[in-house]
Structure formats: structure tokens, C-alpha cells
C-alpha positions in Angstrom: 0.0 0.0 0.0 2.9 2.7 0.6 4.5 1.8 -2.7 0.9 2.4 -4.5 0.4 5.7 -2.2 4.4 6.7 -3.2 3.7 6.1 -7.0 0.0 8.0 -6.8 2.0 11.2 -5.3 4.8 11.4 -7.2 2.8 10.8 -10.6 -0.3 12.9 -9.6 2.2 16.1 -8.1 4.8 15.3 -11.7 1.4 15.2 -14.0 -0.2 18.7 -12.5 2.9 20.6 -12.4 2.8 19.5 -16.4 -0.5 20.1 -16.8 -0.3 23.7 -15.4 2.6 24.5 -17.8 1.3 23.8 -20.8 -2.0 25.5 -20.2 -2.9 27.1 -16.6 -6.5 27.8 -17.9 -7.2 24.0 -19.0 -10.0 22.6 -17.3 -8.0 20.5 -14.9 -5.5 22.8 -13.2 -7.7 26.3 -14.4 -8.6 26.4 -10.0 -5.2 26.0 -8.4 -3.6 29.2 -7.1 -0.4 30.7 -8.3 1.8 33.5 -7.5 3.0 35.4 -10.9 6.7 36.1 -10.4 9.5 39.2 -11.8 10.4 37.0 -14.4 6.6 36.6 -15.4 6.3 33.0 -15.0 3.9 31.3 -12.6 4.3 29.3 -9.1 1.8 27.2 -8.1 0.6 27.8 -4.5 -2.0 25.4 -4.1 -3.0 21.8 -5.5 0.2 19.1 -5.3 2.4 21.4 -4.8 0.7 23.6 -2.5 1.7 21.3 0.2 5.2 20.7 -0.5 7.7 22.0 -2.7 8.7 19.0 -3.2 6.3 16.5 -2.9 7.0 14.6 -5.7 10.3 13.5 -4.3 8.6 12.5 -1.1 6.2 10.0 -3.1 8.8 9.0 -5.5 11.0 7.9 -2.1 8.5 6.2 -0.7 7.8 3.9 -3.4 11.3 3.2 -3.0 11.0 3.0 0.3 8.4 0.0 0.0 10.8 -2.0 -1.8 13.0 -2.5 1.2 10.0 -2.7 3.8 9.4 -6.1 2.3 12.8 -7.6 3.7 11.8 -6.7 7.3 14.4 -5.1 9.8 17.3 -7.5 10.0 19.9 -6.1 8.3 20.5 -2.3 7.2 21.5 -3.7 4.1 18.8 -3.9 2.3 17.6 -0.1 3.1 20.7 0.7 1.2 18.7 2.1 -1.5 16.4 4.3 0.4 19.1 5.6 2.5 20.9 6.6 -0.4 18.1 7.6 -2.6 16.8 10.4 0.9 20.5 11.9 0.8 20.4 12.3 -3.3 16.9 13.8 -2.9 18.0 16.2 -0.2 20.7 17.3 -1.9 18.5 17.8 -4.9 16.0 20.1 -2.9 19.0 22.1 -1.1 20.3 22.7 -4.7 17.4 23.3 -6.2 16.2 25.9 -3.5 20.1 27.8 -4.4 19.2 27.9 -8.1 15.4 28.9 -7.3 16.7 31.5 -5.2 19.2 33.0 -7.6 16.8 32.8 -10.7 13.7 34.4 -8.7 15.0 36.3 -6.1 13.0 37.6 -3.5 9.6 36.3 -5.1 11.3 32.7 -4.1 11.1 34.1 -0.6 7.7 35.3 -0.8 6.6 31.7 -2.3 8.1 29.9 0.3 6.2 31.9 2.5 3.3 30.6 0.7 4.6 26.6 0.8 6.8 27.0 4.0 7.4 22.9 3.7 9.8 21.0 1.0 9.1 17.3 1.8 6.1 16.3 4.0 3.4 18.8 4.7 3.3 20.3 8.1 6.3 18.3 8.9 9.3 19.5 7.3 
């Protein structure tokens, strides 16, 4: 069940974010919120990514994440991968917030003002 609710997240946050790029007034995406930045592009603040700014990395771990849950808890070993694949992703999201910052400026502060959490809403 967490490797179906992992895959659902991760392909329902990856599939709006594309929706809402290619047309922010189609039908499905046409009532999420988003703050127009400097640049003149668009951030969504609600929907998917409304809770997290990066909540497809949290479904897309916890799929992997359900792969090692099968072997139990008697060796590390086999949560090699998830370890490993929570230290690439938070690299990811520290870099990504660096680049975010430098390409919006302050509107990236005033949208994580908006979507104050990066992983797991409420949480962190």
C-alpha cells in the first residue's frame, strides 16, 4: 500500500505541475492558485504542490521506500537504496532551493512563505 500511495504522489504532483505549464487555464489545473513572479512565470501555491515543494520527491522515495520494507528489519543492508536515494533527494532540494533562489530572487522568498514545507506537509 505505501509503494501504490508513493507512486499515486509522485505521478499525480509530476502530471499537474505539467498540466499547469502547458496550459494554466485548461480545465483540470484552471482552479489552483499561483503567484506570478519578476520573471513573469507562474508558481503554483495550491493543489500538489501547495503542500510541499517537493512533494514529488517525497512519493517518489516512498515507493522506493516499500521496496525495502518487504525484507523486514534484520539487516540495514537492504535499506541501502532508500538511504541513499533520501541523501540524493535532499541534496536535490537544497540545490534546487540555491538555483530557485538566484533565478527568482525575492519572489522565491515570498513563495516559500506561501509553501513554507519541501518534503512532508506540516512536517518539514
Amino acid at each position: 500500500m505505501l509503494g501504490m500511495f508513493g507512486f499515486f504522489v509522485f505521478r499525480a504532483a509530476n502530471s499537474q505541475k505539467d498540466m499547469f505549464r502547458r496550459d494554466p487555464t485548461g480545465a483540470t489545473v484552471r482552479h489552483l492558485d499561483s503567484m506570478k513572479t519578476l520573471r513573469g512565470t507562474n508558481l503554483m501555491t495550491s493543489g500538489w504542490w501547495g503542500l510541499a515543494r517537493k512533494i514529488n520527491y517525497t512519493g517518489d522515495w516512498l515507493f522506493g521506500l516499500s521496496w525495502s520494507l518487504f525484507t523486514g528489519f534484520g539487516s540495514v543492508l537492504t535499506y541501502f537504496y532508500p538511504i541513499y536515494f533520501a541523501i540524493l533527494l535532499i541534496h536535490r532540494a537544497w540545490r534546487d532551493d540555491h538555483m530557485c533562489a538566484a533565478k527568482y530572487g525575492q519572489d522565491w522568498e515570498r513563495f516559500k512563505t506561501k509553501v513554507p514545507y519541501v518534503f512532508i506537509p506540516w512536517v518539514i
